[in-house]
C-alpha positions in Angstrom: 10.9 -3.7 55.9 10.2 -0.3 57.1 11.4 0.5 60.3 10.6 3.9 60.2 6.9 3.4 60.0 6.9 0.6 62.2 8.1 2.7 65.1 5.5 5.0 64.4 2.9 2.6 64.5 4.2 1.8 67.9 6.8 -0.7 68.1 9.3 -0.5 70.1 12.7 -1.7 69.7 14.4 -4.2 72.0 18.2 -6.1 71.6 17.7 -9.5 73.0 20.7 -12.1 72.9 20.2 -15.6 70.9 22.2 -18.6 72.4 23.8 -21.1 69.8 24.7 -24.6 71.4 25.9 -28.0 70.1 24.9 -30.7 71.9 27.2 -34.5 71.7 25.7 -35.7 68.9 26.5 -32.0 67.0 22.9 -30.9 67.4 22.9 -27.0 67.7 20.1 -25.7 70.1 18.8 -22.4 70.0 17.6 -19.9 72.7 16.6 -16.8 73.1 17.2 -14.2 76.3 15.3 -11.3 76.9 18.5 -9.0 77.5 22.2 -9.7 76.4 23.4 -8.9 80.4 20.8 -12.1 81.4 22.4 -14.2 78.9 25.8 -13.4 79.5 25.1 -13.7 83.2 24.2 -18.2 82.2 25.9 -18.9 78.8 28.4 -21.1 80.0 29.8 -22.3 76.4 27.0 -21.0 74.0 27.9 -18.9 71.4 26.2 -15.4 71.7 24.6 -13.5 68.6 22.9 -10.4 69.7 19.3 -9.7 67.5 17.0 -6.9 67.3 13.2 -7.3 68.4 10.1 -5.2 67.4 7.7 -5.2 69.8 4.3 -3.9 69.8 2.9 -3.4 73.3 -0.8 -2.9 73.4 
């Protein structure tokens, strides 16, 4: 993966937060929130991991 060149070609590069939740049964559901300060703001017992996005915005 080139980063470098995919910047150039426009991307942009975004954090966004990804929820990791067990339901009863042991299930994990997974979400993901545009910015980390949303999710934290309605994680209640998630389990937070923080990603990187590329974006290209035409």
């Amino acid at each position: 993966m080139d980063i470098k060149e995919m910047l150039k070609a426009g991307f942009v590069k975004k954090q966004v937060a990804i929820l990791i939740d067990k339901d009863r049964n042991g299930k994990e559901h997974i979400v993901v929130i545009d910015t980390p300060e949303h999710a934290k703001a309605y994680k209640g017992s998630a389990a937070m991991r923080l990603a990187t996005m590329y974006v290209k915005e035409d």
